[in-house]
C-alpha positions, 0 to 999 in steps of 0.5 A: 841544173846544178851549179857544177853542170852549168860549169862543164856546160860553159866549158865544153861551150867555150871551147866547142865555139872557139874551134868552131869558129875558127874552123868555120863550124862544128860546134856541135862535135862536143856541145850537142853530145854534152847536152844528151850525155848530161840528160836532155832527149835527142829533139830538145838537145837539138833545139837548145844547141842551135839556141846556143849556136845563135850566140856563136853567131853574135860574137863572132859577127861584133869581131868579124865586122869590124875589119870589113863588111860583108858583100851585100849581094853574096850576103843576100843570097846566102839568106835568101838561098839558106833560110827556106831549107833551114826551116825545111830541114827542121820541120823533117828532123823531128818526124823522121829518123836521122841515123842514115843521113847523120851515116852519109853526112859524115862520109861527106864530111870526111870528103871535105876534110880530105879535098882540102888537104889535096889542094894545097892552094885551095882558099889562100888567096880571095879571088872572086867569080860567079858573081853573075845572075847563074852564078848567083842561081846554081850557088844558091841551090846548093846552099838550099840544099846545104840550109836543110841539112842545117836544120835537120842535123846536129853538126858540120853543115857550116863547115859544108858553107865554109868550102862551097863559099871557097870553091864556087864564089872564090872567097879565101878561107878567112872571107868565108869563115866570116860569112859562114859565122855571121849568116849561118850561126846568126840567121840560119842558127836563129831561124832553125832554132825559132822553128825547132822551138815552136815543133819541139821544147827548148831546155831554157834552165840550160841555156845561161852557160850555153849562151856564155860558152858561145858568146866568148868562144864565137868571138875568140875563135873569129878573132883567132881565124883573123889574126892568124891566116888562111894557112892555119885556118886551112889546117884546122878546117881539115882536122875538124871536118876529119873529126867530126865525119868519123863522129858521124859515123860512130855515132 
């Protein structure tokens, strides 16, 4: 890649990460479009973008975790739960056409979007529960489920942690987002990005913008989501969850 390549790369990085984690995920609306547009195949410009996300998922991680830490056994069995259908996930993209789940994915997407606005106090305040042994099984399958989607498809499955974290463990929207960047973009990003890496190619030459944009944009839009409260963050989850469903479903 040329220098001026690099340069749109870093900036459609930067800003990309900069919503996406202040919204709790969707860097994928513009980053993976980008990597295809600028000339990369579908199954390449999906494993260099969860590279990148990897990055997201580092600096928002050294910002979040500086204001306080994360609940040990919530943190575990989103791992624990996640990890298996992440790879998963990424061992079906590459074999079978993803048109019709990316379809359904973004009709979903928008439902989230739309729930959120319906419920004015959802994720305002953090009110813990179902942090017993069922609680803990029943969120953890769909988190699995939700881990598959993760390592199959491009963008938005974050934002499908984010709302579940909120509406079944009770985390408000701030406590989430947190939880989704640190365990989603840096363990569930990596281990996709590992899996995809060893199935398919990853377009290293193109990662040194990638990995900048992500770096910066993790760390400013986790700093944002911090500063800023649940209200607004609330806000801008509904607007990226509206947007990326409807770019789902165009295509």
């Amino acid at each position: 890649m040329d220098y001026l390549d690099q340069l749109i790369l870093f900036i459609i990085s930067l800003l990309a990460n900069i919503f996406s984690a202040f919204a709790g995920g969707g860097a994928g609306l513009l980053q993976f479009p980008a990597l295809i547009f600028l000339g990369l195949p579908f199954g390449v410009a999906l494993a260099t973008h969860k590279v990148a996300s990897v990055a997201l998922g580092l600096g928002a991680t050294i910002r979040n975790l500086r204001e306080e830490p994360l609940e040990r056994k919530l943190a575990l069995c989103i791992l624990a739960s996640g990890l298996p259908g992440v790879v998963l996930g990424a061992n079906i993209i590459l074999n079978v056409p993803s048109r019709h789940a990316e379809v359904a994915l973004g009709l979903l997407t928008i439902g989230l979007g739309v729930y959120s606005l319906l419920k004015a106090e959802l994720g305002q305040q953090n009110q813990p529960r179902h942090r017993d042994a069922m609680g803990y099984l029943t969120g953890g399958g769909v988190l699995f489920f939700i881990g598959i989607l993760n390592g199959s498809l491009t963008s938005g499955t974050g934002l499908f942690v984010t709302l579940w974290l909120i509406r079944w463990y009770g985390l408000d929207y701030r406590r989430a987002i947190a939880y989704t960047l640190i365990l989603v973009g840096l363990f569930w990003n990596g281990s996709g990005a590992i899996a995809l890496g060893i199935l398919g190619e990853i377009a290293w030459d193109w990662l040194p913008a990638l990995l900048i944009g992500s770096f910066l944009g993790g760390y400013i839009g986790a700093h944002l989501a911090i500063i800023k409260g649940n209200k607004l963050i609330k806000r801008v989850f509904e607007l990226v969850t509206i947007l990326i469903g409807i770019k789902l479903l165009v295509g």
